[in-house]
C-alpha positions as CSV (number, residue, x, y, z in Angstrom):
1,X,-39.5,-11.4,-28.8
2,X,-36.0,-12.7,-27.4
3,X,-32.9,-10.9,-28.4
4,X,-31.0,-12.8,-31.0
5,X,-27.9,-11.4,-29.6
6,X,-27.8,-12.7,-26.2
7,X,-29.1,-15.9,-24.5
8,X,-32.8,-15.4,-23.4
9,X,-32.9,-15.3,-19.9
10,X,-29.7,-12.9,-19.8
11,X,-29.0,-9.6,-18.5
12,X,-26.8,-7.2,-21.1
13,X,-24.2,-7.0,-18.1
14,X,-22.7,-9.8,-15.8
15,X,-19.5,-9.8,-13.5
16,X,-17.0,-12.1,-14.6
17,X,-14.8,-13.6,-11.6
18,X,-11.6,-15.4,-12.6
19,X,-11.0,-17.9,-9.9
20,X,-7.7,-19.6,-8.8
21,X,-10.9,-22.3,-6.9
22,X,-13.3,-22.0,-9.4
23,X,-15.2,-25.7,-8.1
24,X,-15.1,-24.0,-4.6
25,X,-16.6,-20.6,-5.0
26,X,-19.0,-22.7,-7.4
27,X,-20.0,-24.8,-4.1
28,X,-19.8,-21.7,-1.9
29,X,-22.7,-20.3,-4.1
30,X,-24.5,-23.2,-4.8
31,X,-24.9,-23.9,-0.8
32,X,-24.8,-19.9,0.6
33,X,-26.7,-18.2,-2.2
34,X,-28.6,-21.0,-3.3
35,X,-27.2,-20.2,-6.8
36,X,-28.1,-22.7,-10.0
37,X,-25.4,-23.9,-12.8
38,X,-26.5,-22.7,-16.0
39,X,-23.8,-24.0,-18.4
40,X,-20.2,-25.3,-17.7
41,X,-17.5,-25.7,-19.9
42,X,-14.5,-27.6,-19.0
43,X,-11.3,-27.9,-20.6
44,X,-9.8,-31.7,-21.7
45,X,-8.2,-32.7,-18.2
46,X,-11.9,-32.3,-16.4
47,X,-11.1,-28.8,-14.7
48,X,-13.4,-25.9,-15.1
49,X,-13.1,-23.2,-17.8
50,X,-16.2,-21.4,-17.7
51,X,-19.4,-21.4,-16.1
52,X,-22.7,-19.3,-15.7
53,X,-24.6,-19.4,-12.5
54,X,-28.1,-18.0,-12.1
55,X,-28.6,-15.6,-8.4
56,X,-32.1,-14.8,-8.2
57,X,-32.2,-12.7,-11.4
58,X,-28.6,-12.0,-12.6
59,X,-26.1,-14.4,-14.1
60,X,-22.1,-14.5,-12.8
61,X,-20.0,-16.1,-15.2
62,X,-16.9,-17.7,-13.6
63,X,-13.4,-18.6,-15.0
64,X,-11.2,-21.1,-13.4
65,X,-7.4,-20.0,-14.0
66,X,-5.6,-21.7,-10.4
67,X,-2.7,-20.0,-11.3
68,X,-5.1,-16.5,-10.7
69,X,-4.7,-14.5,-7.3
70,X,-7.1,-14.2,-4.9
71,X,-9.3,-11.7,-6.4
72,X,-10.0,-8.6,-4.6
73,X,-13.6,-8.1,-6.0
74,X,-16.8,-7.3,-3.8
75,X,-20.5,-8.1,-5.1
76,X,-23.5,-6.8,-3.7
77,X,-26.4,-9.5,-3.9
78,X,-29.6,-8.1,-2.2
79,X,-31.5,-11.0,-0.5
80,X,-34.9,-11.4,1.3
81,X,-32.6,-11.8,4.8
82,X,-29.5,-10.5,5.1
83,X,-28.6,-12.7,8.6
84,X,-29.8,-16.2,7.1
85,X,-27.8,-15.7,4.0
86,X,-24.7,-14.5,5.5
87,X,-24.9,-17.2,8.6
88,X,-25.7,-19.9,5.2
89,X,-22.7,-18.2,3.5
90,X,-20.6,-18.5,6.8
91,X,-21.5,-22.2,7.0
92,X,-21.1,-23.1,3.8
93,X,-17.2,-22.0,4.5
94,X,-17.5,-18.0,3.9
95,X,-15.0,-15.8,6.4
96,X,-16.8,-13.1,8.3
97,X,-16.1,-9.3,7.2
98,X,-18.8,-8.0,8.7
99,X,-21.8,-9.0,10.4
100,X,-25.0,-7.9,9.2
101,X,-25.6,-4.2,10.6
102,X,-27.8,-1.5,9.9
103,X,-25.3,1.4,9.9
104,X,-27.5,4.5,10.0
105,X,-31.8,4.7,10.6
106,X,-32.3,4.4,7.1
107,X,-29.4,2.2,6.0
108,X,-30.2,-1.5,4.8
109,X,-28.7,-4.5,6.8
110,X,-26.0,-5.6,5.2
111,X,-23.3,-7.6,5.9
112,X,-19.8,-9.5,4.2
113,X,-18.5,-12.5,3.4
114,X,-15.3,-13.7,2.0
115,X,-15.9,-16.7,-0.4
116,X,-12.9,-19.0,-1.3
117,X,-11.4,-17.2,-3.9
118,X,-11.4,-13.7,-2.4
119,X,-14.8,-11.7,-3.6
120,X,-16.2,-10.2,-0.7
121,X,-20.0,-10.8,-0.7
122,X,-22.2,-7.8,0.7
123,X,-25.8,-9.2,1.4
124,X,-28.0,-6.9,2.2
125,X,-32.1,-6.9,3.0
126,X,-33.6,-3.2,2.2
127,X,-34.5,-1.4,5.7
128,X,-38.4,-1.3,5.0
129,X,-38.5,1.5,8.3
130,X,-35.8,3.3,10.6
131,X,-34.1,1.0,13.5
């Protein structure tokens, strides 16, 4: 039975990114992350208030505030491969922080990606043996 509490489909706990380019990082994750619009609310003049986007199995909700900073937040979003997503994520606009690496033997790969708001995105595909 679904909890009345919450929408079904929902984990208890999502980030929450206000974004001074809400449409932009919207894009960014649409196109690097292959990410899916759940709702969107915008305010009377047509420009974003809120949205909910669907990554594999979590849901980032998303605040458009353009007066906001860039925002200094990182997500970690594991992925089935860590160099397609990040060179989709680069294409799609992303600015390289780090290419994918495996650090240490047992280490995943993961690598980082600035979007166009300032979250860092880590990627990262679990190291099924030691390099």
């Amino acid at each position: 039975m679904p909890a009345s509490w919450k929408p079904d489909g929902y984990p208890s706990l999502s980030p929450y990114l206000v974004c001074h380019d809400a449409e932009g990082t919207i894009a960014f994750l649409e196109t690097a992350f292959g990410a899916v619009v759940l709702r969107r609310l915008d305010r009377d003049d047509g420009s974003l208030m809120h949205a909910e986007i669907r990554l594999d199995d979590s849901v980032l909700m998303i605040g458009g505030l353009p007066e906001a900073s860039e925002n200094e937040a990182h997500i970690h979003l594991y992925v089935p491969n860590a160099q397609a997503t990040f060179d989709r994520a680069v294409a799609a606009g992303g600015t390289v922080v780090q290419e994918p690496i495996r650090k240490r033997p047992n280490d995943d790969i993961r690598g980082g990606i600035k979007g166009p708001s300032g979250t860092t995105w880590w990627v990262a595909t679990q190291a099924t043996s030691p390099a």
